[in-house]
C-alpha positions in Angstrom: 0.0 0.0 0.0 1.3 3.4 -0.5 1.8 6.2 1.3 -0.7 8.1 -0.6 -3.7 5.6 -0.1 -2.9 4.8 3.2 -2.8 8.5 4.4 -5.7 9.1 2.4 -7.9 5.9 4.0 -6.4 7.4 7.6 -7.9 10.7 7.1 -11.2 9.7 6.1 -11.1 6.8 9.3 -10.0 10.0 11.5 -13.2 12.3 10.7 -15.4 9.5 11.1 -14.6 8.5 14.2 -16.8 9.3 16.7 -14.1 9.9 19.5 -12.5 12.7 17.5 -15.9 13.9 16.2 -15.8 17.3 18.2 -12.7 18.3 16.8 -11.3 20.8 14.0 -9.7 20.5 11.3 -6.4 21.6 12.7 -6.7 19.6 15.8 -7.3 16.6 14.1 -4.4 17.3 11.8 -2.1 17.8 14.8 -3.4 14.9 16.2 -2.7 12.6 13.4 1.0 13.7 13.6 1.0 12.1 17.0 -0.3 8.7 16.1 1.4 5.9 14.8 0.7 3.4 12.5 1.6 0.1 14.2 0.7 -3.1 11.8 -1.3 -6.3 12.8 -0.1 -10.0 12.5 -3.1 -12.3 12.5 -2.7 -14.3 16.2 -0.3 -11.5 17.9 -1.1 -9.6 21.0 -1.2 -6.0 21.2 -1.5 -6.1 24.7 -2.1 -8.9 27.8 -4.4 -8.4 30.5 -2.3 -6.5 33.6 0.0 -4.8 31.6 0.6 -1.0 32.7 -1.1 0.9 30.5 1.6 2.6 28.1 -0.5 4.3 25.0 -4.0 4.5 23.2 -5.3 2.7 20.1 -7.6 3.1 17.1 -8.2 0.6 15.1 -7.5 1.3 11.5 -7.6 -2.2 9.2 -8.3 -5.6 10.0 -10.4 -7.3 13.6 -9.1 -7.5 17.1 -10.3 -9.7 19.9 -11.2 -9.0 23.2 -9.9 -11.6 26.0 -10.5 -11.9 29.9 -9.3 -14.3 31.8 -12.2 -16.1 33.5 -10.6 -18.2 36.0 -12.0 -21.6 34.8 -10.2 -24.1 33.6 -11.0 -22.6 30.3 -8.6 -19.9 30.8 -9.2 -16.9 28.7 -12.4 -15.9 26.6 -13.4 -13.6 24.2 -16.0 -11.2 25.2 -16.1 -8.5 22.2 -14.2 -8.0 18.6 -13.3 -4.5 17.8 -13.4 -3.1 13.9 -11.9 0.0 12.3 -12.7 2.7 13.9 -12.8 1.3 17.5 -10.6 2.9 20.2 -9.2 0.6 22.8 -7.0 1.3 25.3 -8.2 4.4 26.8 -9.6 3.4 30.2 -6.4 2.3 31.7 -4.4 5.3 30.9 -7.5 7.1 32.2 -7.3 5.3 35.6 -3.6 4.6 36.1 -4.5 0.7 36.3 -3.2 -2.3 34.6 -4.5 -3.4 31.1 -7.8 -5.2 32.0 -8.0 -7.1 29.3 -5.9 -9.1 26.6 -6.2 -7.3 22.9 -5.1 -10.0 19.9 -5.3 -9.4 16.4 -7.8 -11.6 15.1 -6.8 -10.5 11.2 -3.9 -9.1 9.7 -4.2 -5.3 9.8 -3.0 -1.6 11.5 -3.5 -0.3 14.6 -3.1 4.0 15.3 -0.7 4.6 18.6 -0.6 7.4 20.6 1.4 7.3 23.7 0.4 7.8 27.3 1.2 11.6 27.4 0.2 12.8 24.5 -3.1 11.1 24.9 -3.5 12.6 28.3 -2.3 16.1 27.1 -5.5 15.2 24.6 -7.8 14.8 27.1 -7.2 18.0 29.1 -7.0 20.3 25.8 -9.9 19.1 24.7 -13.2 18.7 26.3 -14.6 17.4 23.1 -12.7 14.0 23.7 -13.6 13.7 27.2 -16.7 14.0 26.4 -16.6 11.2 23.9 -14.8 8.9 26.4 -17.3 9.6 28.9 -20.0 8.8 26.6 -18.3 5.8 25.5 -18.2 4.3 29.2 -21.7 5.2 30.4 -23.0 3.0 26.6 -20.5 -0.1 28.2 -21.9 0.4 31.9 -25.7 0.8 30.9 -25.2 -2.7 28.4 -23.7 -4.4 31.7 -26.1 -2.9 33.8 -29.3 -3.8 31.4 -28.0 -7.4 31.7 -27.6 -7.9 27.6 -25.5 -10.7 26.3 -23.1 -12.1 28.5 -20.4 -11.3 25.8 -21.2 -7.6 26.1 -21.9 -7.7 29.8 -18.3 -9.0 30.1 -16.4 -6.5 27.8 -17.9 -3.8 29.9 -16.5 -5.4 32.8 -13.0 -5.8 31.2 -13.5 -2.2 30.3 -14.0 -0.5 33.3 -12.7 -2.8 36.0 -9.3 -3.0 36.5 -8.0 -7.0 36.9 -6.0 -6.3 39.8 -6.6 -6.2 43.4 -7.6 -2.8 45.2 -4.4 -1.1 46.3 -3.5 -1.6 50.1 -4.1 1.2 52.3 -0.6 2.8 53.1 -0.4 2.6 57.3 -0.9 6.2 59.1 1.3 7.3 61.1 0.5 7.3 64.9 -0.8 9.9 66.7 2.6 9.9 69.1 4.9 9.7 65.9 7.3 13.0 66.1 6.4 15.2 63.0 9.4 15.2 60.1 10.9 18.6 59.7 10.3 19.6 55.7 12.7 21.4 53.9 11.1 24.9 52.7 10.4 25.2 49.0 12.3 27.2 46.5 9.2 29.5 46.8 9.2 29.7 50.1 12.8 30.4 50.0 12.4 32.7 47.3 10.0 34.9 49.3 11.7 34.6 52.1 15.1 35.9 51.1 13.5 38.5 48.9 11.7 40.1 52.6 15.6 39.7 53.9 16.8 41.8 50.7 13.7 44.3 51.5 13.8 45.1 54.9 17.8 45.1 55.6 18.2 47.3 52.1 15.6 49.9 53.4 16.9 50.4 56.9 20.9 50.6 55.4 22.3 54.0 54.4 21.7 55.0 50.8 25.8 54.8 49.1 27.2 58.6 49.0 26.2 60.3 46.1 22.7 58.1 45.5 19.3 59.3 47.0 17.3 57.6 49.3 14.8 57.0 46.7 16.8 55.8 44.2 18.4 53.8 46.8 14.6 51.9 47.4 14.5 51.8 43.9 17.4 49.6 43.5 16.5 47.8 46.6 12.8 47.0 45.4 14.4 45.4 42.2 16.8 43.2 44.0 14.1 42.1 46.4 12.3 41.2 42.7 15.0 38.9 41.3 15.1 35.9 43.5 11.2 36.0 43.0 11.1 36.1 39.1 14.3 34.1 39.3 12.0 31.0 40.5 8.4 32.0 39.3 7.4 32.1 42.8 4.2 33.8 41.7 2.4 34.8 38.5 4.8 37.7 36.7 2.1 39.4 36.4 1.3 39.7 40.1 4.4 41.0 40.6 4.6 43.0 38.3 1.2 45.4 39.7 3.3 44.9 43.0 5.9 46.6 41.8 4.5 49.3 40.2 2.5 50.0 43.8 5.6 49.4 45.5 7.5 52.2 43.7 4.1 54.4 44.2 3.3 53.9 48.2 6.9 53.9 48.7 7.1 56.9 46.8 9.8 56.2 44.7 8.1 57.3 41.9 4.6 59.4 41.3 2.4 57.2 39.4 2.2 58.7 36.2 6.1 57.7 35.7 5.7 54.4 37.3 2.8 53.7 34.6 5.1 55.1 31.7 6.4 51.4 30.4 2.2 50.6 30.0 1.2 53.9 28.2 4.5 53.1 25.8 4.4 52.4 22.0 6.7 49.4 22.9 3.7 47.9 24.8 0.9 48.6 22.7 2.7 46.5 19.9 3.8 43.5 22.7 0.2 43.9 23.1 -1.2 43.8 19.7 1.1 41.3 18.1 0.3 39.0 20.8 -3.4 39.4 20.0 -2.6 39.0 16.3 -0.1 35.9 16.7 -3.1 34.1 18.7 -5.6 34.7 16.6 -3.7 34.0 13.2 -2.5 30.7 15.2 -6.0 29.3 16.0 -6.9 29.8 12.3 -4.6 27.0 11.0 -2.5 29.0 8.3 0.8 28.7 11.0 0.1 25.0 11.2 -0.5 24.7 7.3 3.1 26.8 6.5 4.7 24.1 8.7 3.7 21.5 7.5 4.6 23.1 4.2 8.2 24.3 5.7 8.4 20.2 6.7 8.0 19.2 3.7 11.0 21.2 2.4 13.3 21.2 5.0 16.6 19.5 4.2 19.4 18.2 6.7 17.1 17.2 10.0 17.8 18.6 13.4 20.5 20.7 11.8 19.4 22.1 9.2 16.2 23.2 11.3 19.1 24.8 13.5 20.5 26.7 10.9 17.1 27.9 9.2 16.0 29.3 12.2 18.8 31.3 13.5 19.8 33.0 9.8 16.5 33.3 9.1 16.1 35.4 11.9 19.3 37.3 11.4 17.5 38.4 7.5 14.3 39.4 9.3 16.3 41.4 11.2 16.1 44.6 9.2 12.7 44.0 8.2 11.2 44.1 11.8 13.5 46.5 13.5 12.2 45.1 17.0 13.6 42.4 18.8 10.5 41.3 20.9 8.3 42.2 18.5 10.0 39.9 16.0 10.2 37.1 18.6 6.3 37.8 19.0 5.5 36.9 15.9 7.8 33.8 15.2 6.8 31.9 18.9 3.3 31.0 17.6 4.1 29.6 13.9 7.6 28.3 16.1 5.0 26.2 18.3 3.5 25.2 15.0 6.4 24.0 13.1 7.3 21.9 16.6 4.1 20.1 16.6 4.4 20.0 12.8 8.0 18.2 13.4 6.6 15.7 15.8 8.9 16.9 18.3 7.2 16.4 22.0 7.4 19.3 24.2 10.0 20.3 26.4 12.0 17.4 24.7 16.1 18.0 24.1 14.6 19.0 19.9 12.3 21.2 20.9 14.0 23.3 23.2 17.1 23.7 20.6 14.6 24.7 17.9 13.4 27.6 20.7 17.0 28.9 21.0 17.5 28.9 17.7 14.8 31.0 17.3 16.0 33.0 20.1 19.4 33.5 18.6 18.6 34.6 15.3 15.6 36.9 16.2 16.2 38.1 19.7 20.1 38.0 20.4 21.6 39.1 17.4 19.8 42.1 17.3 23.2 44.4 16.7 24.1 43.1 13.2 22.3 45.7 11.4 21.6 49.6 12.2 17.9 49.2 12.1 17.8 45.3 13.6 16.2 46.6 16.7 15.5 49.8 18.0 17.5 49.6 21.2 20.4 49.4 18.8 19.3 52.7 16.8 19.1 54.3 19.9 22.6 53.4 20.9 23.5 55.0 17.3 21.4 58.1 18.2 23.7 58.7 21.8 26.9 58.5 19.8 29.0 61.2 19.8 28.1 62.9 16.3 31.3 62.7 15.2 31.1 59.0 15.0 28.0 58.9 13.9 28.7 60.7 11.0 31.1 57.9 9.4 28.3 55.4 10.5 25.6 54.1 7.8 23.3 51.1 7.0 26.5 49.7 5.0 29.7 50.8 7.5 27.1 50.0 10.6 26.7 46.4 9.7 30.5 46.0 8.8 32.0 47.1 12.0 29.4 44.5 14.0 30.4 41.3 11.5 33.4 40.0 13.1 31.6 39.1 17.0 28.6 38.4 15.3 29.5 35.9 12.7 31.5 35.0 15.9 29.1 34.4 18.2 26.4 32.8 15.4 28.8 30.4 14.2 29.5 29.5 18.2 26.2 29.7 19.2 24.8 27.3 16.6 27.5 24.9 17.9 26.3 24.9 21.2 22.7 24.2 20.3 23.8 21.3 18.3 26.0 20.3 21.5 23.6 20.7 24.1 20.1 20.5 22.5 20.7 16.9 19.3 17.7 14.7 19.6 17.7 11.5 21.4 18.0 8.2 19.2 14.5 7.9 20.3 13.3 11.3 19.4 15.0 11.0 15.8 13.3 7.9 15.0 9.8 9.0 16.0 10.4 12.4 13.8 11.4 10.3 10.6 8.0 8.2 11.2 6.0 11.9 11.9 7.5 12.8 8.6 5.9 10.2 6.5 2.2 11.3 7.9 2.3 15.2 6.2 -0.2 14.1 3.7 -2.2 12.4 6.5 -2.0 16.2 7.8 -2.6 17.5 4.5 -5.3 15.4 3.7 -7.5 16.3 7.1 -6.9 20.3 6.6 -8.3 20.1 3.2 -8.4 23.4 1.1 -7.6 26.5 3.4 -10.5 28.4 5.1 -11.9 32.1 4.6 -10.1 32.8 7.9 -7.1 31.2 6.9 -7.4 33.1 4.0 -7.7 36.5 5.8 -5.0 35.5 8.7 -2.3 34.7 5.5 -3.1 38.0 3.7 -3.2 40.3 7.3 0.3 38.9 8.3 1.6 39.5 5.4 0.6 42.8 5.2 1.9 43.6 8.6 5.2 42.3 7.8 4.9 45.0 4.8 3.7 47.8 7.2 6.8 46.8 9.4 9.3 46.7 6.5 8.4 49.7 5.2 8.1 51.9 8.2 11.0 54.2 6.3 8.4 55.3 3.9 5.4 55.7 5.8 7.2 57.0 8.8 4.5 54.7 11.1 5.5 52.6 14.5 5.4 49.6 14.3 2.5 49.6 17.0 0.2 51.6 15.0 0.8 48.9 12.2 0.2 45.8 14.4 -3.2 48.0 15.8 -4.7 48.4 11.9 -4.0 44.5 11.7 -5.7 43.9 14.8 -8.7 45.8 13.7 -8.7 44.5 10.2 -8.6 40.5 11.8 -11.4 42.0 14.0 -13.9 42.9 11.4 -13.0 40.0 9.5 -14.6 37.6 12.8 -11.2 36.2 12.9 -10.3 37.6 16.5 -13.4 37.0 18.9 -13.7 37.3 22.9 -12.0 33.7 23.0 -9.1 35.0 21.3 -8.8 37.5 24.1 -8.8 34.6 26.3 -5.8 33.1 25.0 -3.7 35.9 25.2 -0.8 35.7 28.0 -1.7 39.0 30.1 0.6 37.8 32.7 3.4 38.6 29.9 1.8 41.7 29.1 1.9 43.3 32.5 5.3 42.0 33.0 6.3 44.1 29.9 4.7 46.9 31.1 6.4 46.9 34.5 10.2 46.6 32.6 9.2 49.3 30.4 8.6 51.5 33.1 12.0 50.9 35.0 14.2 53.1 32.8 11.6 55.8 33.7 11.8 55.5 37.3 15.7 55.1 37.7 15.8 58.2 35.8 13.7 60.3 37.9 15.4 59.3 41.0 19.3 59.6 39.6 19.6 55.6 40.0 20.7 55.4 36.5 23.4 58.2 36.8 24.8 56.7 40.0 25.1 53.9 38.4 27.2 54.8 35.4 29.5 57.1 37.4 30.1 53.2 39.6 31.0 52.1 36.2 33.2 55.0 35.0 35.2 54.4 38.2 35.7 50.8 38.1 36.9 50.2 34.2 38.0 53.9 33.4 41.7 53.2 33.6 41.8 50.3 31.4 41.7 52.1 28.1 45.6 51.5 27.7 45.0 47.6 27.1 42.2 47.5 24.4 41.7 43.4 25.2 41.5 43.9 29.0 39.2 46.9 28.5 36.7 45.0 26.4 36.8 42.0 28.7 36.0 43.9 31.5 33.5 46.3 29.6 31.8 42.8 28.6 31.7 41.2 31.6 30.3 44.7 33.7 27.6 44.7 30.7 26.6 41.0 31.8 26.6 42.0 35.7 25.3 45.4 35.0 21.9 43.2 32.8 20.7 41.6 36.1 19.6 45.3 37.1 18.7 46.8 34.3 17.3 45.5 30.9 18.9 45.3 27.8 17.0 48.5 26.2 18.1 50.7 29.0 21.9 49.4 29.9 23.1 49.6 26.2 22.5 53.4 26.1 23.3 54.0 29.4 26.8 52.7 29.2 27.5 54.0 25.7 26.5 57.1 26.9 28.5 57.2 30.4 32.1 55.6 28.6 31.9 57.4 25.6 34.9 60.5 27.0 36.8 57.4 28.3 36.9 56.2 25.2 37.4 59.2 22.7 40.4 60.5 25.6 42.0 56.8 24.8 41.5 56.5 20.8 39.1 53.9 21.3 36.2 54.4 19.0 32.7 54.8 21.1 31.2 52.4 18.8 33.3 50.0 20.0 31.6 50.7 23.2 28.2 50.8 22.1 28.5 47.6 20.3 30.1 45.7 23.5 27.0 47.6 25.1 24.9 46.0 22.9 25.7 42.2 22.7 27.0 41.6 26.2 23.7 43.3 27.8 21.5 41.2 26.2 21.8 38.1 28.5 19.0 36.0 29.7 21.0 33.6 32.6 17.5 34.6 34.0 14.0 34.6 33.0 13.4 38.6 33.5 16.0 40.0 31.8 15.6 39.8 28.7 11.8 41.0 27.6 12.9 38.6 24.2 13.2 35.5 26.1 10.1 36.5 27.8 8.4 36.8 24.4 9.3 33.5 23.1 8.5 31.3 26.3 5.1 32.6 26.9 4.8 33.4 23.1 4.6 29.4 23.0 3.0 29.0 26.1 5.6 27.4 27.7 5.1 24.4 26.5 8.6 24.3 24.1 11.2 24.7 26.8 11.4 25.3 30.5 14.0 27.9 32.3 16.0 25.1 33.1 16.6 23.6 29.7 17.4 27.0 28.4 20.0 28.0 30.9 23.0 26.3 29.1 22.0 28.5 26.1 22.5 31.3 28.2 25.3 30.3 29.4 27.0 29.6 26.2 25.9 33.1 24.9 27.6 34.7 28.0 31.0 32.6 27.5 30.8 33.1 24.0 30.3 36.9 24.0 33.6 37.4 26.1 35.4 35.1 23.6 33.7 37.3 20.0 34.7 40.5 21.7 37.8 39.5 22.5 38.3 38.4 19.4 36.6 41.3 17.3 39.7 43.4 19.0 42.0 42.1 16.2 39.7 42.9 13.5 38.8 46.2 15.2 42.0 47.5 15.3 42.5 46.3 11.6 39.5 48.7 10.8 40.7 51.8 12.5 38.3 51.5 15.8 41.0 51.1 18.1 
């Protein structure tokens, strides 16, 4: 049989079944990527009663028996045959109980596998499918209960009943028993060191020169990080706290500790997030996946490589970082699924820093790559950025950032290559795209709509030299445009992180508030002091300048450290010869770290962009890791080339 008929007899099995019957298109086209075909011997068992119950069935082609073992002398009997279209299976991954009956193929044919997890993950996404199981059970109970055939009666029975003894009661501990001492959770801990932070940093003496409410300003954000640091609560909880911290405190008056939510910057977060969810739950991200797939050459490395240059392109086009890492996390989660890739597994989570990589972190290549970057242009001294262009901007930043995406690639392929396991399952996943295909049929008018608004935002972005728009304005008239068009609904809304949102807002507003109480000038004047006098060595300067960016980015985010040091080392620099662009550029790459979670408003975008279902914090540290030891080994490189080109 070929692939073509076989897909094509799986897709029309799939709608028909009455399991599945609640579900779209698109789900049921994810879905099929996730089941297996697993072929029949006539005489072989599929599974024997008391077996732990490791994945779900569907009958596809061919019979399979039913078999309980009676106890008689006549061992086991057969109480029911199951024909295409038939689940089995489902009850024991339901319960957590052994197989309670023994499945054997009565004819040569197929059976469709999907493992424990991923039926599960089924389940809770979809009510539709519950539901159906429900249903399913409550026919079985009311044919044993109605006392039919003894053949039914007894499949219900092997059904819903699990073959094993009931579990002993564990033995309670007695009343005189001493109580175990438990050891405090990382919340707990979290919370509790972040009060120590609070309450000794607010009774100390501000530093000489700093005021007393810059001084809470710092301390409110250091009694933050070990909270954020280990998602103690919701981000966007604290983030409200925060902002009516630095208010009742007063710190700041609460017009300027509101400025980060009445921002362009977060009206587009805002927007694009709106648009990526609603163009996502119309099926065109899942349909270009499939297609990108299908067209993909060289596996888990060529995905690698796609990614992260195709995000270094895009650069120009989008000139904002998050914004671009918006836009890519929905249609990333897509291509993922479309992959076959489980979540959180070693593949996925290297396709997410990929992703990161080439859309968020190398966000210096170009002039207009991200706006943080055409701000540090815009604080250079005017003498430098009058031999600066499009052309001479992006030729000065090539030798640490081929550096560092050459490196960086390296060390997704080191830490992140697919299991055996994971590689196998993919190469089977591969061969059911026009299974996939098949089930989403011809696209929809919303599809339609959703392909032809994204691509006109990407236009509106692109051309924001001509029309002179920000971006946010853009990503509002595609908002309003998927609106009208029925494509974004209340549900939509829903489905939008807000926790993110708020979070954004909160960062955005930080600049603003060290500003207004001097934080951010104390600050530099503490860096000016410390790295001043190492102009004379042009290596040791930039490794120090690097690795006082990194320190410096688990204060204060990437958008406002980059200008804040250009700006405060840029006499150092021109008294030494050393060009401030050198400065602006270290600026830029070394403060863009994400060692952890809040820093870096990109990394931010991408996990709950994807809803953190690609990665956790934990499987991207040694990304971010690699990105801080490989930024001090491209700067400390680039000095070579630098000097070659006159910077130094």
């Amino acid at each position: 049989m070929t692939i073509e008929s076989s897909s094509a007899e799986h897709a029309d099995l799939l709608a028909r079944v009455e399991l599945f019957a609640g579900l779209n298109r698109v789900t049921l086209a994810k879905l099929a990527a996730r089941l297996v075909p697993v072929p029949l011997t006539r005489g072989a068992d599929v599974f024997r009663q008391g077996d732990p119950g490791d994945a779900f069935y569907l009958v596809a082609r061919g019979d399979v028996g039913v078999y309980v073992d009676t106890g008689a002398e006549a061992g086991e009997s057969r109480v029911a045959v199951l024909r295409p279209g038939d689940p089995l299976g489902e009850m024991a991954l339901l319960t957590n109980s052994p197989r309670s009956a023994t499945i054997r193929a009565e004819t040569d044919g197929e059976l469709l596998r999907l493992d424990r997890a991923r039926f599960l993950s089924l389940v809770r996404q979809e009510p539709d499918v519950a539901l159906a199981i429900a249903a399913n059970l409550s026919r079985r109970l009311q044919a044993a209960i109605s006392g039919g055939d003894k053949g039914a009666s007894a499949a219900a029975r092997a059904t819903t009943a699990p073959a094993t003894t009931p579990p002993k009661t564990p033995p309670q501990p007695s009343e005189t028993s001493p109580r175990r001492w438990r050891v405090p959770s990382r919340s707990a801990m979290s919370g509790l060191l972040a009060v120590v932070v609070l309450f000794s940093g607010w009774l100390a003496t501000p530093p000489a020169g700093l005021s007393a409410s810059g001084w809470h300003a710092l301390v409110l954000l250091a009694a933050a990080v070990p909270v954020l640091a280990v998602d103690a609560v919701p981000e966007g909880v604290l983030a409200l706290v925060m902002v009516g911290a630095w208010v009742l405190s007063g710190v700041a008056r609460p017009e300027v500790a509101l400025t980060g939510f009445s921002s362009a910057s977060w009206v587009l977060v805002v927007s694009v997030l709106i648009v990526g969810s609603a163009i996502a739950s119309s099926g065109v991200l899942y349909r270009l996946a499939l297609w990108t797939v299908g067209h993909t050459r060289g596996g888990f490395p060529g995905q690698v490589i796609a990614l992260s240059i195709a995000g270094v392109i895009l650069g120009p086009a989008v000139p904002n970082a998050t914004g671009r890492v918006t836009m890519i996390a929905p249609a990333l989660r897509e291509l993922v699924e479309a992959l076959g890739y489980a979540p959180r597994s070693r593949a996925a989570a290297g396709l997410a820093m990929a992703a990161l990589i080439g859309f968020g972190q190398l966000g210096a290549v170009f002039l207009t790559s991200s706006t943080t970057t055409v701000l540090v242009f815009a604080v250079l001294p005017r003498e430098t950025r009058g031999g600066l262009n499009w052309i001479s901007w992006a030729y000065y930043a090539a030798p640490p950032h081929v550096f560092l995406l050459v490196g960086l690639i390296g060390a997704i392929m080191w830490f992140y290559w697919p299991r055996a396991e994971e590689a196998n399952l993919t190469g089977q996943l591969r061969s059911s795209l026009e299974l996939q295909r098949a089930l989403l049929g011809t696209p929809s008018r919303h599809e339609r709509i959703s392909l032809a608004v994204g691509a006109a935002l990407l236009a509106g972005f692109v051309t924001q030299p001509l029309h002179g728009a920000h971006p946010a304005w853009v990503a509002v008239v595609a908002l309003a445009l998927l609106a009208a068009a029925g494509v974004v609904t209340a549900g939509t809304l829903r489905e939008v992180n807000w926790s993110f949102a708020l979070l954004f807002g909160m960062l955005g507003s930080i600049s603003d508030v060290f500003a207004g109480t001097r934080a951010d000038q104390w600050l530099a004047q503490m860096m000016v002091g410390a790295i001043g006098g190492l102009t004379a060595k042009p290596v040791l300067f930039v490794l120090v300048l690097t690795l006082f960016c990194l320190a410096i980015s688990l204060v204060l985010r990437w958008q406002a450290a980059a200008p804040l040091i250009t700006i405060a080392l840029a006499p150092v620099a021109t008294e030494a010869g050393i060009s401030t662009l050198v400065v602006g550029l270290v600026a830029l790459i070394a403060c863009n770290g994400f060692f952890m979670p809040y820093q870096s408003t990109t990394y931010l975008a991408l996990y709950h962009g994807t809803g953190g279902e690609l990665f956790s914090h934990a499987q991207a540290r040694p990304a971010a890791i690699a990105y801080g030891l490989l930024t001090l080994l491209a700067l400390a490189a680039s000095v070579v080339f630098w000097r070659m080109m006159g910077l130094l």
